[in-house]
N, C-alpha and C positions, 0 to 999 in steps of 0.2 A: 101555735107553739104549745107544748106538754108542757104541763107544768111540773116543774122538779120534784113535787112530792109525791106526783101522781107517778113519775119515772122509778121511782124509789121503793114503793112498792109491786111495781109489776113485778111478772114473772113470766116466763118460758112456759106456756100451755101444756109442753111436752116433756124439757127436761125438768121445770120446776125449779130453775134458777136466775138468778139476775138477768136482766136485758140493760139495751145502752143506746141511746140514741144518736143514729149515722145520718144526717140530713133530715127526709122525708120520712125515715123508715124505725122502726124498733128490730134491733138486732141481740138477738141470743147469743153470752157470751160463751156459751158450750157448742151447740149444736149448729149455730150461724143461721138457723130460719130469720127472715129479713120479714115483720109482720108491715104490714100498711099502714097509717095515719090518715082516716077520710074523716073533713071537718073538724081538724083539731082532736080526735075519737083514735084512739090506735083499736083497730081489730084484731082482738088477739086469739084469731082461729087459726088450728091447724091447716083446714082448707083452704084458709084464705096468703095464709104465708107462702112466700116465694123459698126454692130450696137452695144453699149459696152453690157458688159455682164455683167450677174445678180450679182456677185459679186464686181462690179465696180460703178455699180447704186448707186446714192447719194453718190461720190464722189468728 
């Protein structure tokens, strides 16, 4: 589990905004990249981010 302060500071590699955490994943609240969690460790690379999908757009 992320710990709430470590949540509090991240940020969006790309837009440079807050993220939120959905389950497994750290999600960008602008641009919707879904980054991974391996080991309790969020990876917050561009590469490694999944891109949201069509149904999730403008959410």
């Amino acid at each position: 589990m992320i710990d709430k302060e470590l949540l509090e500071i991240l940020a969006c590699p790309v837009c440079k905004v807050e993220v939120r955490l959905e389950g497994e994943q750290i999600v960008c609240t602008k641009c919707g990249l879904r980054f991974p969690i391996r080991d309790d460790i969020p990876v917050m690379l561009e590469e490694e981010a999944e891109r949201p999908s069509e149904d999730r757009a403008g959410t």
